[in-house]
PLY file of the C-alpha trace (Angstrom):
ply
format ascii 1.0
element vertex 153
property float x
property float y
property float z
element edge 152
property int vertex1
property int vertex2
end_header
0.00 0.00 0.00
1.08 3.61 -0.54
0.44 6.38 0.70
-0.34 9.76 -1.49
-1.59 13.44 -0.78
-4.41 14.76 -3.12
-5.58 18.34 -3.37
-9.23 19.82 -4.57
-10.48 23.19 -3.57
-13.21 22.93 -1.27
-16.12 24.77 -3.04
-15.26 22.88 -5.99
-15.01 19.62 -4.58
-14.39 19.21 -1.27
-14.27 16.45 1.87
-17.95 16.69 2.03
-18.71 16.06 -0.97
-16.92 13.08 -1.03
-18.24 11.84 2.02
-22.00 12.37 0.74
-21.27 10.63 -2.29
-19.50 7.74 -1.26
-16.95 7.51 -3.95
-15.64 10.12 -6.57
-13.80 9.64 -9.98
-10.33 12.16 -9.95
-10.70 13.53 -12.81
-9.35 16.61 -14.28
-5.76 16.18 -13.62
-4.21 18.53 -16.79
-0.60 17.75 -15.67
1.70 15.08 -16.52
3.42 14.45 -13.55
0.64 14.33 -11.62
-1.16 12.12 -14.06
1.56 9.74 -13.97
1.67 9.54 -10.50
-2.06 9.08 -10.64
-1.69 6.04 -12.80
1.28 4.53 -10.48
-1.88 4.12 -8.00
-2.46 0.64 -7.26
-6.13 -0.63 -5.49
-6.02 -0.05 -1.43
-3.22 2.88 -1.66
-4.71 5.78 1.04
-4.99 9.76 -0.61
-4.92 12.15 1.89
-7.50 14.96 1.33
-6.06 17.96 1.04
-8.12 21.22 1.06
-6.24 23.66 -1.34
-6.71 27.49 -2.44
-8.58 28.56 0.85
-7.77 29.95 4.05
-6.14 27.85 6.07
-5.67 25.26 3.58
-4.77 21.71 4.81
-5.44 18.00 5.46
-9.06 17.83 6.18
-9.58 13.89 5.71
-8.21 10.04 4.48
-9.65 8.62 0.81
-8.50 5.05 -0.47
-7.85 4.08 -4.38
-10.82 1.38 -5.57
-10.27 1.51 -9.00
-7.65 2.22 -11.05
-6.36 2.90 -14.77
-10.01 4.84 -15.98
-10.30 7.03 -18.88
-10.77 10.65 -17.67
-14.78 11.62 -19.53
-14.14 14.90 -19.14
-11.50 15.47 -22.00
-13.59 14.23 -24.28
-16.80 16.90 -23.19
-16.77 19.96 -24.90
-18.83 21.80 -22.42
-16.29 20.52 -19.49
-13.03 23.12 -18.69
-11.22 19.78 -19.03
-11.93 19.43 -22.06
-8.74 18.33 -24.19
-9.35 18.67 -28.24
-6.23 16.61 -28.65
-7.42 13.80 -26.79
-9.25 11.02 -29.17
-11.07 7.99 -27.25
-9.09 5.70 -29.24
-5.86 7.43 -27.90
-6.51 8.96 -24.42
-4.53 11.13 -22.86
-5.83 11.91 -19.31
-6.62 8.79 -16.92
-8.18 8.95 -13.31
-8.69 6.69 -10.46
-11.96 6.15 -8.42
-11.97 7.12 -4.56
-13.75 6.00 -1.46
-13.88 8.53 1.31
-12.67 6.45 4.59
-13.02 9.52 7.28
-13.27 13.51 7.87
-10.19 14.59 10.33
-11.41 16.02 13.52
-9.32 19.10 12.62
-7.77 20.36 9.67
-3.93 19.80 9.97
-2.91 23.36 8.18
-0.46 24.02 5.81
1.65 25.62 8.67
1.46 23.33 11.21
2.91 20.93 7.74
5.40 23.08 7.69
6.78 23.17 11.49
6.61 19.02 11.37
7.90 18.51 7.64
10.89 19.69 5.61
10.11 19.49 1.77
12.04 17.24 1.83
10.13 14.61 3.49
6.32 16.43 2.54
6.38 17.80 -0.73
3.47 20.22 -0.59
5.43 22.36 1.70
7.90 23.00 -0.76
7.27 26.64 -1.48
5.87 27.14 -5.31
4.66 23.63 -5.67
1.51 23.28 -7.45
1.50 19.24 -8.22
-2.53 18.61 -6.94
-1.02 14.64 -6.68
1.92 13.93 -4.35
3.64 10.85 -3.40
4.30 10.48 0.67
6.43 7.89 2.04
5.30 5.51 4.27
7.43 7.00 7.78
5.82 10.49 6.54
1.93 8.67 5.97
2.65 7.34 10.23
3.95 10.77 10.99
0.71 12.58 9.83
-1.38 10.26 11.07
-0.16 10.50 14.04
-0.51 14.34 14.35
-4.45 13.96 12.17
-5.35 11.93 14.77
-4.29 13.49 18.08
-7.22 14.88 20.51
-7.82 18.82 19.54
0 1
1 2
2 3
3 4
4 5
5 6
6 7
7 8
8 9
9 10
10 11
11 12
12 13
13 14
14 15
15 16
16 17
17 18
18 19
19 20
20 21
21 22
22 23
23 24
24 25
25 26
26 27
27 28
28 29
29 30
30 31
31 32
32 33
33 34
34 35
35 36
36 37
37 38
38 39
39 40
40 41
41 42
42 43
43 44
44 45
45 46
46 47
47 48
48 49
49 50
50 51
51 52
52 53
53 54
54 55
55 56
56 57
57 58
58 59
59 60
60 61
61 62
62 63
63 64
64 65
65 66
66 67
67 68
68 69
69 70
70 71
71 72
72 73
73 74
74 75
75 76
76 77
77 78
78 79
79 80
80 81
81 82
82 83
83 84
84 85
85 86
86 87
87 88
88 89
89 90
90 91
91 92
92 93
93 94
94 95
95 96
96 97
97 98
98 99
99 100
100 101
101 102
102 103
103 104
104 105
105 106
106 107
107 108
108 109
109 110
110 111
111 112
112 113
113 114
114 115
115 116
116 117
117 118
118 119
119 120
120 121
121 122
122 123
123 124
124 125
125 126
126 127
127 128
128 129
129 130
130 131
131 132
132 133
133 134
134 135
135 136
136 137
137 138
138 139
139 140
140 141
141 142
142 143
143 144
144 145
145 146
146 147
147 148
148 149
149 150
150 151
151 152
């Protein structure tokens, strides 16, 4: 299993959302890296729900991967801002996964309090100017926040 931190803004889509539906598609990833490490998902891995482009933005709550290697509909919708004109269905480009919501956090672990645990190093999205919305996290790093997500407020 591995362990991987995934951003949305929360009026767009956001923990509760997931949590009323059940189970989401990812889609709309329009970068490469991040679409490759989308498709290096493997059934079981845990997403962490990050809560990007608000104030304070954070980890809000835990998703896992239950299906993998899916086309992406929404480069092939014209109406859709993800729409990709260069994409063909015979030749995809974009690929998502499907996510189950597991649990909301009791409290959002903030990008600052990231940054006074983690060095970019060891959590990329405190790297200053990163704007990957899909992030690999190491499995010492998944134990570490988990242990700080799930501490009594």
């Amino acid at each position: 299993m591995a362990f991987w931190l995934m951003k949305s803004e929360p009026d767009v889509y956001g923990i509760d959302h997931l949590a009323s539906e059940g189970t989401t598609l990812w889609d709309g990833i329009r970068n490469y890296q991040a679409r490759n490490y989308m498709r290096s998902m493997q059934v079981g891995d845990q997403a962490f729900f990050y809560h990007s482009n608000t104030k304070p933005p954070g980890i809000i709550g835990l998703m896992e991967v239950v299906a993998t290697g899916l086309t992406d509909p929404t480069q092939f919708d014209p109406t859709s801002s993800y729409f990709d004109p260069a994409s063909k269905p015979e030749a995809p480009r974009w690929d998502c996964v499907r996510l189950a919501y597991r649990r909301t956090f009791d409290q959002l672990l903030s990008l600052d309090a990231l940054r006074e645990s983690f060095t970019p190093e060891e959590l990329m999205v405190v790297r200053r100017g990163n704007r990957l919305s899909i992030l690999p996290v190491a499995d010492a790093i998944a134990a570490r926040l988990m242990a700080l997500l799930l501490q009594a407020p």
